[in-house]
Each structure stands twice: as C-alpha cells, then as structure tokens.
C-alpha positions as CSV (number, residue, x, y, z in Angstrom):
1,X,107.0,92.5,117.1
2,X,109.5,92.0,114.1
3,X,109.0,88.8,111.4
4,X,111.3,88.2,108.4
5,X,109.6,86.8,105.7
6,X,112.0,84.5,102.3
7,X,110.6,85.9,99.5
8,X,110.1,84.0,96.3
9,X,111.0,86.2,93.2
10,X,112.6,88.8,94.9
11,X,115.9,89.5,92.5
12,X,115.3,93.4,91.5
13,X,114.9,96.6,92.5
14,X,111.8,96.8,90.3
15,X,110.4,93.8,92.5
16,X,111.8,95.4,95.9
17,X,109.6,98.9,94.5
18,X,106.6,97.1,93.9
19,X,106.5,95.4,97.0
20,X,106.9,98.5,99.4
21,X,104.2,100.1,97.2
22,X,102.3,97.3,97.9
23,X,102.7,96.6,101.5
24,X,102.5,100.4,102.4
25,X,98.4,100.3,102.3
26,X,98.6,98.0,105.1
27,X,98.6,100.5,107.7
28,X,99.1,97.5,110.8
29,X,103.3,97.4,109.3
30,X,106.0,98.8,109.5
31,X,108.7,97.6,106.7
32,X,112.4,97.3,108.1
33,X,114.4,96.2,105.3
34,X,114.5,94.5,102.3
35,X,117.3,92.6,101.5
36,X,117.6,90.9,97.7
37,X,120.7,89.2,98.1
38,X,119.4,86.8,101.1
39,X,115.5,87.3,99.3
40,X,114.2,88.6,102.9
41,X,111.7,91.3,103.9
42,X,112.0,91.8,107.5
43,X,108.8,94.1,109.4
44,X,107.4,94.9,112.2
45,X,104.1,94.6,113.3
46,X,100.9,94.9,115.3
47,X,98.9,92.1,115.4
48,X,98.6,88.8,113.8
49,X,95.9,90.1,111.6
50,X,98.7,92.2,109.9
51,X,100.8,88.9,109.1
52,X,98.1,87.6,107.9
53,X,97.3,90.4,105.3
54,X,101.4,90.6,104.4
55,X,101.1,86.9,103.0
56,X,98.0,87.8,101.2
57,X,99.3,90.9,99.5
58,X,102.7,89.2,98.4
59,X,100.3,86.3,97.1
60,X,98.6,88.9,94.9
61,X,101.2,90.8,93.5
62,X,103.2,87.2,92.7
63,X,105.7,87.0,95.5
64,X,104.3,83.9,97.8
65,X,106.5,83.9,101.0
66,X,108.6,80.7,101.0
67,X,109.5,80.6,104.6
68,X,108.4,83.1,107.4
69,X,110.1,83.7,110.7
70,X,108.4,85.8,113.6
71,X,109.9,87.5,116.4
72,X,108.2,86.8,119.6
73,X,108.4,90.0,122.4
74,X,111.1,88.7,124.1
75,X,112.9,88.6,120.8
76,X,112.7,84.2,120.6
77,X,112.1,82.9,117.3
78,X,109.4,81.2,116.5
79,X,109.1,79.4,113.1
C-alpha cells in the first residue's frame, strides 16, 4: 500500500538526507519520493505496524508529520 505523509520542517536536502537515513532501518518500507517543494514523503508499505513506526521515527529525529494520507489497495484515499 502507498501513504504520503506532509512533513513539518522539511525545506533541505540536509533534512531530505537525514530522513531517508533514518527511515531506511525500518525494514517494513519502502520510500518513493520525497518531494520538498510540496513538504511530502510518499512510501509504500507492509502493514500498519510500519506506519506506525514512520510517525515515531520522524517524531524523533524532529520532523512530526502534519497530515498523513494512506492509500487503500484499491488505490481510495483514506485520510
């Protein structure tokens, strides 16, 4: 499943790097893009489990999700 996730604090590179360093441990996701003129990280993923630990991780490292939009399998939106 695929979920796009507004990033607060995401207006560099440097922040861009030390997010996919960050959110390559967790092994349950798959990152698609990152996009800092729209502040998006969009990702695929395995379980619900692995969402959970993507808003954890951002928390950590100081970029809290602001809004987060999940793709359901038949590609519906769910908010």
């Amino acid at each position: 499943m695929k979920a796009i996730a507004l990033i607060e604090n995401l207006d560099s590179n440097r922040c861009k790097h030390i997010i996919v360093r960050n959110l390559s441990k967790i092994m349950d996701i798959r990152i698609m893009e990152i996009n800092l003129d729209k502040k998006t990280l969009s990702f695929k993923y395995d379980s619900i489990g692995a969402i959970e630990k993507v808003k954890r991780e951002l928390w950590r490292i100081g970029y809290p999700l602001n809004q987060f939009i999940k793709k359901d399998p038949h590609n519906e939106l769910v908010i």
